[in-house]
C-alpha positions in Angstrom: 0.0 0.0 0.0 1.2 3.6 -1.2 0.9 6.3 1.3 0.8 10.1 0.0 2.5 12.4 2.5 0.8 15.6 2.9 2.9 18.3 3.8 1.6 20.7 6.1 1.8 24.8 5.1 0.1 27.4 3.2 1.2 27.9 -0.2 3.1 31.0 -1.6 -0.9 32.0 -3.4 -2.2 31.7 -0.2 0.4 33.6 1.8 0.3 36.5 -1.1 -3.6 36.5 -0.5 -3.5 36.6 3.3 -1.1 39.7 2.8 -3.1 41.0 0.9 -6.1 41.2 2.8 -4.4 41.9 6.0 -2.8 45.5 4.0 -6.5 46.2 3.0 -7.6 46.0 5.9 -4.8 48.3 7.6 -5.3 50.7 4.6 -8.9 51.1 4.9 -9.0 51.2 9.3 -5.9 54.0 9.6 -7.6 56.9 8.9 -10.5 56.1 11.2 -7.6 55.2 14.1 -5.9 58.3 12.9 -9.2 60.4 13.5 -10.2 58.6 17.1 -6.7 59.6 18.3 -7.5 63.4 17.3 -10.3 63.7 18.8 -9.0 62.0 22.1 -6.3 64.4 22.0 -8.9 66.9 21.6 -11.2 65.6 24.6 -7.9 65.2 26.4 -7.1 68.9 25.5 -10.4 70.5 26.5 -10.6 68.4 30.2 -7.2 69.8 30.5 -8.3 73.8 30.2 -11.3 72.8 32.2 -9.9 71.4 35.2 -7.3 74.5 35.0 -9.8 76.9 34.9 -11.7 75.5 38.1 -8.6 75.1 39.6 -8.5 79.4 39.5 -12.1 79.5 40.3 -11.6 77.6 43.7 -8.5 79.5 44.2 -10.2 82.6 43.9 -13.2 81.5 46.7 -10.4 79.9 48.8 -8.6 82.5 49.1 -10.9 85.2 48.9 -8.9 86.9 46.4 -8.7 87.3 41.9 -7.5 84.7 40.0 -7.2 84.2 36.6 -6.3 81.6 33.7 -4.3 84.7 31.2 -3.7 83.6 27.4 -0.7 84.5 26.0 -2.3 86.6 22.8 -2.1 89.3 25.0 -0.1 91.9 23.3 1.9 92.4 27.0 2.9 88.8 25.9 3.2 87.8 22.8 2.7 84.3 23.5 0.3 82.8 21.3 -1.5 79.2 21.8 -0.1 79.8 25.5 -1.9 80.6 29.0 -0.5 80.6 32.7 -2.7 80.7 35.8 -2.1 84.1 37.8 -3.2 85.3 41.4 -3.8 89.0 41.8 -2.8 90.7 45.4 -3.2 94.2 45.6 -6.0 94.6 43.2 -3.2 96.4 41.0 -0.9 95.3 38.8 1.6 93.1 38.8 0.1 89.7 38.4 1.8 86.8 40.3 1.9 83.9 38.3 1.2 80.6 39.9 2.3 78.8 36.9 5.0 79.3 34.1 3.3 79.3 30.8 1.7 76.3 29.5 1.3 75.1 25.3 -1.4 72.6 24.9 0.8 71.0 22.3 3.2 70.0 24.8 1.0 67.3 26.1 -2.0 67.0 23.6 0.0 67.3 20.1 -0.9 69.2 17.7 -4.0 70.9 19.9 -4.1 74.9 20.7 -6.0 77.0 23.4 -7.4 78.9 19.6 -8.6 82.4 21.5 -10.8 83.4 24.3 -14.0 85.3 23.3 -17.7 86.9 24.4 -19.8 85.4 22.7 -21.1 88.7 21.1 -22.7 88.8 17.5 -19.1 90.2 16.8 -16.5 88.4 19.1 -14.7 90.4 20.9 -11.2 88.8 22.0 -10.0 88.5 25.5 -7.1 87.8 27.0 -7.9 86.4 30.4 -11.1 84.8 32.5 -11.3 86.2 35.9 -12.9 84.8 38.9 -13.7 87.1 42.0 -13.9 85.7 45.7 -17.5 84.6 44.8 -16.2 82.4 42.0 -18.5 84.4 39.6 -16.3 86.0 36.2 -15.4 89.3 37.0 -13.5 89.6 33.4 -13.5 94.0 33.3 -16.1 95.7 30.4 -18.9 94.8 29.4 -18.2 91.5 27.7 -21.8 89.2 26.3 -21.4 86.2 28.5 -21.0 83.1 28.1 -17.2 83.8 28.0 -16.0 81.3 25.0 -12.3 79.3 25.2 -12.2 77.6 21.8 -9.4 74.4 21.2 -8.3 73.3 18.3 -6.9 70.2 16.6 -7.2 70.9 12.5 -9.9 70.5 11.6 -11.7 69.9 14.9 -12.5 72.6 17.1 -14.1 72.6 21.0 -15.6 75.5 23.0 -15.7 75.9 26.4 -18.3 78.0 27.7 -18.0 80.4 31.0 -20.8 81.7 32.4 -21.2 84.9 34.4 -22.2 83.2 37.4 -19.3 81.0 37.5 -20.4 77.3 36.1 -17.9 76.0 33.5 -19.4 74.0 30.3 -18.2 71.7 28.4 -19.3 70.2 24.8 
């Protein structure tokens, strides 16, 4: 009796076609992995200026004092994309920083703090929130509340909203 041996393997066809597929499939899911990371960055991003900016706000009740979170478009500064949180004695200038300046990008890459607006038919730019000892905004002029902190990652953009009375929104 003849026996056939059967070798065990895949074939160079069916190694070719595996590849194949496998590349498809990599080609067709890397923009949608590419996209999810952006907009976690983004999320990350937003949380981020969030949390600083109730960091100020409880500052400013706990110590019964100003506080703000001051973006670096201020032409003082001339530090776009940037903010610092800053603590204000005297009621006068100087404000005492109670952080160096921060970049978004350093952690979340390729996301911006965009600008700080009203949210006035026609923005208005600002360069700063403030938070009195009653944690309520108590940015100087008349700006049209909500207050409006927008992040960027290109193309996707977030806004934070502000309000007068203090609460802090996110999308």
């Amino acid at each position: 009796m003849i026996t056939r041996r059967h070798d065990r393997g895949f074939t160079l066809v069916e190694l070719v076609i595996a590849v194949a597929i496998v590349a498809t499939m990599v080609a067709v899911g890397m923009p949608v992995f590419t996209n999810a990371i952006s907009a976690r960055r983004l999320s990350g991003a937003v949380e981020r200026v969030a949390t600083d900016l109730r960091y100020v706000q409880s500052q400013a009740v706990m110590r019964n004092g100003t506080f703000r979170l001051h973006f670096g478009t201020d032409p003082a500064e001339g530090k776009p994309g940037q903010y610092r949180l800053e603590q204000n004695v005297s009621g006068a200038n100087p404000w005492l920083p109670l952080s160096g300046w921060y970049t978004l990008s350093t952690d979340y890459l390729g996301v911006t703090l965009q600008s700080i607006t009203d949210s006035a038919a026609i923005p208005v730019p600002l360069y700063e929130v403030r938070f009195g000892p009653q944690g309520s905004v108590t940015n100087t002029g008349p700006p049209a509340y909500p207050i409006l902190l927008t992040v960027a990652k290109s193309p996707l953009t977030r806004t934070i909203k502000v309000m007068r009375s203090g609460p802090i929104r996110m999308p």
